[in-house]
N, C-alpha and C positions, 0 to 999 in steps of 0.2 A: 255515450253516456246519457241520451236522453231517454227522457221515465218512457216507457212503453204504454200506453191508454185501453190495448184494447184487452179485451176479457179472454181468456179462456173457457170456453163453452164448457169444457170438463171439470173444469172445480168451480163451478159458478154452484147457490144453492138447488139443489135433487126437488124436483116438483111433488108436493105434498100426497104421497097414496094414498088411495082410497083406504078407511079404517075397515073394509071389509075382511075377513079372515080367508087366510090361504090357504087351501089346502095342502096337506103335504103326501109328497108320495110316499111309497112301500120304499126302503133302505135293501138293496143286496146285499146279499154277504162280502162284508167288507175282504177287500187281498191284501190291505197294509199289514206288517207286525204291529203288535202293541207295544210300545214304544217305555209304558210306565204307567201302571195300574192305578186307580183311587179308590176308594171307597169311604165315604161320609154319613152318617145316623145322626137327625138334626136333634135326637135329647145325649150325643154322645159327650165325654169328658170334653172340659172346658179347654180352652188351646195353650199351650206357653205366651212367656210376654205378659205384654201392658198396652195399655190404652184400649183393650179391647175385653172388656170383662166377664163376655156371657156369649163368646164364638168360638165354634169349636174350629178345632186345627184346622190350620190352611193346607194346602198341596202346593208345593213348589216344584217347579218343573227349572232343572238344574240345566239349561243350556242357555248361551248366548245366539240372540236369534240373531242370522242375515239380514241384510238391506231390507232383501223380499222376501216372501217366505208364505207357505199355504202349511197352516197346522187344522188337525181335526180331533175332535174327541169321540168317539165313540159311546155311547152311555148304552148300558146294558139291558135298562128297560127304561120308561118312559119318565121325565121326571116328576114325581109325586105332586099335587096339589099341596099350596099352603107353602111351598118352599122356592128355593130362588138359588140358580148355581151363576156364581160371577165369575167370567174368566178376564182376570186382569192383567192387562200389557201396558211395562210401566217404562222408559226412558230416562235419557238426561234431564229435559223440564217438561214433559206433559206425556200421558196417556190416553188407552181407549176400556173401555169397558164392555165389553158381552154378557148382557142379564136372562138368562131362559129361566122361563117359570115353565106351568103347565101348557099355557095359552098364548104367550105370547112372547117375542124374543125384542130386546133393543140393546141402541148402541149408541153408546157418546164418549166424546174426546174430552178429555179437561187437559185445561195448562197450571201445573203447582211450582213452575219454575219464582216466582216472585210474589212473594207478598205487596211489594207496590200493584201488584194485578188485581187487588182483590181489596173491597170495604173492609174495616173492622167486626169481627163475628161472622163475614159470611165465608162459603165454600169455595172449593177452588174454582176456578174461573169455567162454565162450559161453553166449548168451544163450537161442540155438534150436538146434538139431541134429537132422534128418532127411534120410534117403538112399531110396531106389525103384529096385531094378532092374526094366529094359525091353529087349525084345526089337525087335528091326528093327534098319531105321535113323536117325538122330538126323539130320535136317537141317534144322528149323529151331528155336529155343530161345527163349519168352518170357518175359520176366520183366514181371509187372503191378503194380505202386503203387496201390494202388484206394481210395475214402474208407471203405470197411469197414475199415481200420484193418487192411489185410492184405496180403500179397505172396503172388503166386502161381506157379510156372513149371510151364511147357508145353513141350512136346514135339511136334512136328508138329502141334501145335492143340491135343493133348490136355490137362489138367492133371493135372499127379502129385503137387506136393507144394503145400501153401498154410500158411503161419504167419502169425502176430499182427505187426503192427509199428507203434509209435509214432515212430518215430523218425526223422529228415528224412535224406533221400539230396538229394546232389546235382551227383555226377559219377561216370562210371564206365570203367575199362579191362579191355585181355583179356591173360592169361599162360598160354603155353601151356606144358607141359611133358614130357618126352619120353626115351628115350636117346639119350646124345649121341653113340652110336657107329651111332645108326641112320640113315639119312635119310627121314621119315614125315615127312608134308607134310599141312596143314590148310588153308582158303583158303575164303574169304566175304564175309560184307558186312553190317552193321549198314543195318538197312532202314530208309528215312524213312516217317514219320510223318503222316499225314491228316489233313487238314483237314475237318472237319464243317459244312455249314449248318443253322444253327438261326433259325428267327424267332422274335420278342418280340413281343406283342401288346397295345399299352396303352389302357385304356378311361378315358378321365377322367371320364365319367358315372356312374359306379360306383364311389363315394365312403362311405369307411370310417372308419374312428377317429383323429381329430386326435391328434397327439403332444404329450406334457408334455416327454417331452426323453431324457435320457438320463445315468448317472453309475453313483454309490457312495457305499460309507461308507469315509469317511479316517479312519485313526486318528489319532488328535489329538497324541498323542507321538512319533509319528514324523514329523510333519506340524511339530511344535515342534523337533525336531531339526535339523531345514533349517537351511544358513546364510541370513545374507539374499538372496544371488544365488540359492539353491536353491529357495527360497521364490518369487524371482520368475519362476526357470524354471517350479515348480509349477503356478502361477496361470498361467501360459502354454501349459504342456500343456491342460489343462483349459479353455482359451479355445479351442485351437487345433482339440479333440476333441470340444469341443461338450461335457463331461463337467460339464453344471453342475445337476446335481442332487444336494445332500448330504444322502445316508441318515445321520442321526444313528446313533449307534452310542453312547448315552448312560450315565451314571453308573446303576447298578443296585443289585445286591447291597449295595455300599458307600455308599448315598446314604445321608447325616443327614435327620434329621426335618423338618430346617429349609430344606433344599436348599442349602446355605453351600457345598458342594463339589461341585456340579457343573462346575465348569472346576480345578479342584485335579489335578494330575496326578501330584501324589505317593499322591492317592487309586484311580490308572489300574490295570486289572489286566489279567495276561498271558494272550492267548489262547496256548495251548500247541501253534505248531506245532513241534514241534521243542522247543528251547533258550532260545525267543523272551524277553525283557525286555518289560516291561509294555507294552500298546501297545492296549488298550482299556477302553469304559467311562466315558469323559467327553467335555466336549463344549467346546468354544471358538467362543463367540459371536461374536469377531473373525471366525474363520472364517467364519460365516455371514452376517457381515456382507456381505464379501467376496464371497461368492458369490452373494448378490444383486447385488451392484455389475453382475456380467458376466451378468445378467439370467436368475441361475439361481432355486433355491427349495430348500425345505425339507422332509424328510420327517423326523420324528420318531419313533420309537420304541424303548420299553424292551427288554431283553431279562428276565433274572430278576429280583425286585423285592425290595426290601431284605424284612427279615424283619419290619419291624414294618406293610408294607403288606400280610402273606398274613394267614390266617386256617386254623383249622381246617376243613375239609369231609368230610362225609361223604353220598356221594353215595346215591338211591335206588335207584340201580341198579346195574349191573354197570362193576365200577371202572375208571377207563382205569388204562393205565402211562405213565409216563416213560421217558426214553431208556436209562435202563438197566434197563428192565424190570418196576419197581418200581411198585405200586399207589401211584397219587395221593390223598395222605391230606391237602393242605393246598392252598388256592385263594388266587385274590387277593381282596385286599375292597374289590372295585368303589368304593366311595365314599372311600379314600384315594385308591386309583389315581387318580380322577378327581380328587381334591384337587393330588396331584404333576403331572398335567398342564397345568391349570388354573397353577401356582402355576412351571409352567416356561416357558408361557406368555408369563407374565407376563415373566419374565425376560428372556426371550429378545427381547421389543419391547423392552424400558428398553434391555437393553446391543447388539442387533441391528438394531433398527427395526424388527419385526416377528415376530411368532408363526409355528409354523411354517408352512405351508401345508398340510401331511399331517400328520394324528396316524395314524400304526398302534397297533394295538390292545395286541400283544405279539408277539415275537421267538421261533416256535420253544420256546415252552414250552408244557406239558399244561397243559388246564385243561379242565372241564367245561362241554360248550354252554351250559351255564344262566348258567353264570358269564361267557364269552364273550361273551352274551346281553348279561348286568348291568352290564358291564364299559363295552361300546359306547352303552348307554342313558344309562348313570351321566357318562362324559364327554363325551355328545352334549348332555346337559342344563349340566352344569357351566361347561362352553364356552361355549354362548349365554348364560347367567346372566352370565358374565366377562366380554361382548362379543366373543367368538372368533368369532363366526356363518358368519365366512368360510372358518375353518378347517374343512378336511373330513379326514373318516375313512376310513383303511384296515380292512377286516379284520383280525384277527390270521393272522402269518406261520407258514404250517406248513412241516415242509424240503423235504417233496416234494409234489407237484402233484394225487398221488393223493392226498392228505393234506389237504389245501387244498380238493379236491372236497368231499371228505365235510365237511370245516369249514363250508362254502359253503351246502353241504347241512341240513347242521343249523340254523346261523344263520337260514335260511327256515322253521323249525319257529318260531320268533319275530320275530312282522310287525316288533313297533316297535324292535327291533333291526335288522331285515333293511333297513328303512324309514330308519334313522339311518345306517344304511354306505354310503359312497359308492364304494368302489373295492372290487372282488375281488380275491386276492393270492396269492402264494405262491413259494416257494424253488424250483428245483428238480434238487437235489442228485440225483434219481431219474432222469434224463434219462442221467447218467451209466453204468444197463443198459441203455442202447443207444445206447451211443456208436458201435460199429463197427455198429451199423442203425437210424440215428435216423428212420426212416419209422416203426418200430412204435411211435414216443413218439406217433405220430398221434390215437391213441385215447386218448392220457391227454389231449392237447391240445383234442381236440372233448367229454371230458364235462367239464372245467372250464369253456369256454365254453358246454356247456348249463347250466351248476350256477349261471354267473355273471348268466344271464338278459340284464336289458338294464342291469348296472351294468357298467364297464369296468376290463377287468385292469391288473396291475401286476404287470410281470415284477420283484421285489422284487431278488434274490439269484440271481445266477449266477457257477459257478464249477467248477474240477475238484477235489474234494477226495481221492476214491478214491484208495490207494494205490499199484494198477497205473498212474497215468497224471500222476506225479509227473518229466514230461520237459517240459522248456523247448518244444516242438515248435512249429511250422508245422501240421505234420498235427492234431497235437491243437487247436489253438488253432482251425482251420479246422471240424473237426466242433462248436464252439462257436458258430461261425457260421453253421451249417445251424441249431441253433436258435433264434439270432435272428431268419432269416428265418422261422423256422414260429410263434414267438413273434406275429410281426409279421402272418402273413396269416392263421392258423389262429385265435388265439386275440385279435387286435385289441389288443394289450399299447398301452397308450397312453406307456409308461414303461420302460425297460433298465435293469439295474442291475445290474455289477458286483458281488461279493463284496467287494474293499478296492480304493479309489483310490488309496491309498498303505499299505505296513507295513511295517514294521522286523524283517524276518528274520537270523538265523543262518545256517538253512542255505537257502541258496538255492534249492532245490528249493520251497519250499514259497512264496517270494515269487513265483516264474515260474508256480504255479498257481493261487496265491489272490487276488494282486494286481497289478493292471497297472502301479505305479509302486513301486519301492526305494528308498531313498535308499541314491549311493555313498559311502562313507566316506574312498574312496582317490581321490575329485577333491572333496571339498573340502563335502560333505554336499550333496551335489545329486541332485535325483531322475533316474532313468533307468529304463524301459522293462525291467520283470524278466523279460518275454519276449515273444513273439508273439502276444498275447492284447491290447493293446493296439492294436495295428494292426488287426487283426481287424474288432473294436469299431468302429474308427474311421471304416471300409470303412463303416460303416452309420449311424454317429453326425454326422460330421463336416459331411455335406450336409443332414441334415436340422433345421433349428431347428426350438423349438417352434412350433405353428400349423402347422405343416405337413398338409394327411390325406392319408390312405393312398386311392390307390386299384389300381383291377384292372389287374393284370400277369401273363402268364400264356405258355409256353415249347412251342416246338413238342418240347421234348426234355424229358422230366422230369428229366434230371441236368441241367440248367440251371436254378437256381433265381433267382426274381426279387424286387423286390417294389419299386413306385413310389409319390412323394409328388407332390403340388403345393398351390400356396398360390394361385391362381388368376395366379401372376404368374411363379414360378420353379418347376420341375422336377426330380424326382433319379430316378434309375433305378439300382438297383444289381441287377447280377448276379456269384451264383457260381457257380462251373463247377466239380462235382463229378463231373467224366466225368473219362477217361484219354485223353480227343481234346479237342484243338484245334479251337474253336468259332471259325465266321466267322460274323457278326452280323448279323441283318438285322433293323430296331425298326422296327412300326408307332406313332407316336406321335405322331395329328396336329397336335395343340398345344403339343410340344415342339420347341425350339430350343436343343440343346445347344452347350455355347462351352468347354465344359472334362471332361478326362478324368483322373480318379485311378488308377491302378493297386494292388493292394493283393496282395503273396506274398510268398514268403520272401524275394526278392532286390527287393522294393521298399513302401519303409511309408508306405505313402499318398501317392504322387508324384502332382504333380496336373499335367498338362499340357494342351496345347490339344486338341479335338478330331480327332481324324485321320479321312483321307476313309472307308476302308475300318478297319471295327473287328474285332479276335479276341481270344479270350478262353483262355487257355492253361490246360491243366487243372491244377485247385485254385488258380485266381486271382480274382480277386473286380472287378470294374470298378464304379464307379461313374464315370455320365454326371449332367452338372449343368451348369444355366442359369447357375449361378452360382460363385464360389469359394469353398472354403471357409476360416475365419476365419484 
């Protein structure tokens, strides 16, 4: 849950070109169909409507655009001096603009979603602002939506300008405009769009890492919040998403000696996004109850530890820091810790029916491998001494992956440590510098799988916390899903896990990034979807139950990403499509027998439908095929 600091090199601002003018090449004879004709005369009748008194007719191009998406216009001859053709792509709260004149072409983003965004009398908010003069002539003009989290336009093929974009487009028209006392005539055609084949190639012999499942940690007061109806929708999403693994998010700081207030929620404290009212730090054993019932399980772990479980330390060596950069002068003392687990244990079978299944070690806090060491030993022992034997251990949780290596790493400097840990783990907050090129997270993904040897991972914590990428998005929520697939085939994650299953925000911004369910307050305290990051999820959750393994799936197209299960009786195949073309499908899979298709984008949350003869995959859509339905 800690904020991420460093930058992304790819949406940082585009260094300023030179204002010299580009030349432009000679355009081939274009092979696309013409998709939908225009033609504009800037002294022609005035257009229908209001608010616009003296422009002639718009062109509205009648389709819902994908995620991603390469559109092109063709223009028939060069556009005329004196006039201006605007191709505009408009969204839920902000757009981009494409302006070509004779000489020169730009492009900017505005955000209209809120008038608190903007002074009294001015325009909408812009967000990007770049212009390039070009020599020749302009005859044909693309604009690309790409998963690099960018837009770029071209000029008879070439590209002139490219900006950062998080934000969802999903229709767009053209306005031309002119003197009206002139008659300059423009005339073209929005070009159709390609079709791709791609094979899929699945080996069921080559068998991987069985799944525990998939979830989060709920917080417990917002989760208490709920009416009864909201409550039983809750448990219904979470049936529905397969979301039944509850990351404890438990009493810390504030715990008594005695453990009397671990489900006390006047004892809950505020994680501070925003404005937030208390909404962590304890825990409700109903809950868990519950969540067994629908055949889920338990992860457990502390985040900071009250003050009478630290101790002083002072290390041999060169000191680590904490997250605000301060030498770590105080550790835990292993043998409480182990005493609080042990004794929450206990609790949690009297009023749950059982212990949790996971202990993690600790949440995200510094501590010294010796101690880390002490820590895992001290409750591996305690545990079996209490009859736990079945309970197993996580590692302790570091926020990012590189961070987690080195944990990994160390932890192997001591056997009967390394020996007592049953899962490798970690957060990864750091994924988020390279969100607009999550290929280069490849190498943080293969040395945690060298570091984790033959114990198996747990994708603990995911989530976007950075402050540049605080938009409700489709796009964003989808580069979260390029790393669950790489979670899933790179790194053999036996386990997803959400940042929050539910939390009780202010401002909403921070519920659509940190957690996949809100509660509304204005239909009656019931949860709802804070943004596209649950569907997402779902694309990849919903068909796989636990027992499932992974095996080999693999694309004739690297921007087709894949990754397959089976249980020796049912099948899932999920692909996403992070191209700018429309993929036609072709799956070797000789022991599959699909009978049901979900689709997962911005215009559909997990539709699940029957099979269709011929399958495509529309860029930035996500398909999951399955033998079966899901719950």
């Amino acid at each position: 849950m800690r904020i991420a600091l460093l930058l992304t090199a790819s949406l940082l601002p585009l260094p300023v070109l030179a204002q010299e003018a580009v030349p432009l090449p000679a355009i081939s004879q274009p092979v696309a169909a013409r998709a939908q004709d225009f033609r504009f005369a800037s002294d022609g009748p005035i257009g229908p409507g209001w608010s616009h008194p003296d422009e002639v007719a718009r062109v509205y191009f009648h389709e819902e655009l994908p995620a991603l998406f390469r559109r092109t216009i063709l223009l028939d001859a060069g556009i005329p001096d004196k006039t201006r053709l605007s191709w505009i792509f408009t969204g839920p709260h902000a757009g981009l603009t494409v302006e070509l004149t004779a000489t020169t072409v730009r492009l900017y983003e505005r955000e209209y979603a809120s008038a608190g965004l903007r002074a009294p009398g001015e325009g909408e908010p812009i967000l990007h602002d770049e212009e390039r003069p070009y020599t020749g002539q302009a005859r044909t003009l693309t604009v690309v939506v790409d998963a690099h989290l960018s837009v770029s336009v071209l000029l008879n093929g070439q590209t002139l300008l490219m900006q950062p974009l998080i934000f969802d487009l999903t229709r767009h028209q053209l306005k031309f405009t002119g003197p009206r006392h002139e008659h300059l005539v423009l005339a073209g055609a929005l070009l159709a769009e390609k079709v791709v084949d791609t094979t899929i190639t699945v080996s069921s012999a080559k068998q991987h890492q069985v799944m525990l499942g998939f979830g989060g940690s709920p917080s417990v007061p917002a989760y208490a919040a709920l009416s009864d109806e909201g409550k039983r929708q809750y448990w219904d999403w979470l049936r529905r998403y397969n979301l039944l693994i509850d990351r404890e998010y438990p009493m810390g700081t504030e715990l008594k000696p005695d453990l009397s207030n671990v489900e006390d929620l006047h004892d809950a404290t505020p994680h501070y996004y925003g404005d937030n009212f208390p909404n962590g730090e304890v825990s409700d054993f109903d809950y868990s109850r519950r969540t067994r019932e629908l055949g889920g399980s338990v992860l457990y772990e502390m985040w900071a530890l009250p003050h009478w479980a630290t101790q002083d330390y002072t290390p041999q060596g060169k000191p680590i820091l904490d997250a605000w950069g301060k030498p770590v002068k105080t550790s835990a003392n292993p043998e409480v810790y182990a005493r609080i687990v042990v004794e929450f244990c206990r609790r949690a079978k009297e009023r749950s029916g059982a212990a949790p299944e996971i202990i993690g070690i600790e949440n995200e806090v510094e501590q010294y491998p010796e101690i880390y060491a002490s820590m895992t030993t001290a409750v591996r022992k305690a545990l079996d001494e209490a009859g736990f034997q079945s309970t197993k251990i996580q590692m302790a949780d570091a926020p990012y992956l590189w961070m987690g290596t080195t944990r990994a790493n160390d932890l192997k400097r001591f056997p009967a440590a390394w020996s007592a840990t049953d899962f490798t783990a970690a957060h990864q907050y750091d994924y988020q510098e390279f969100l607009a090129n999550p290929d280069l997270y490849n190498s943080r993904l293969a040395a945690m799988h060298t570091a984790s040897e033959d114990k198996p991972f747990l994708a603990s914590e995911i989530c976007l916390n950075d402050g540049r990428y605080q938009d409700a998005s489709y796009r964003l929520a989808l580069q979260v899903g390029q790393l669950y697939q790489k979670d899933l085939t790179q790194l053999d994650a036996e386990m997803l896990l959400y940042c929050w299953l539910i939390l009780d925000v202010e401002q909403p911004n921070f519920g659509g990034s940190r957690s996949l369910l809100v509660p509304d307050r204005s239909q009656g305290e019931i949860p709802i979807p804070s943004s596209f990051q649950l569907r997402v999820l779902g694309a990849f959750s919903r068909h796989v139950p636990k027992g499932m393994h992974r095996v080999d799936a693999s694309s004739s197209n690297p921007d087709l990403l894949t990754v397959a299960f089976t249980d020796g009786k049912r099948t899932t195949l999920i692909v996403l499509n992070r191209s700018t073309s429309t993929q036609q499908l072709h799956i070797s899979w000789p022991d599959a027998h699909w009978t049901r298709l979900e689709r997962t984008s911005f215009y559909s949350p997990n539709l699940e439908t029957a099979m269709p003869d011929a399958l495509t995959i529309a860029p930035g859509e996500i398909v999951t095929l399955a033998s079966f339905s899901a719950p």
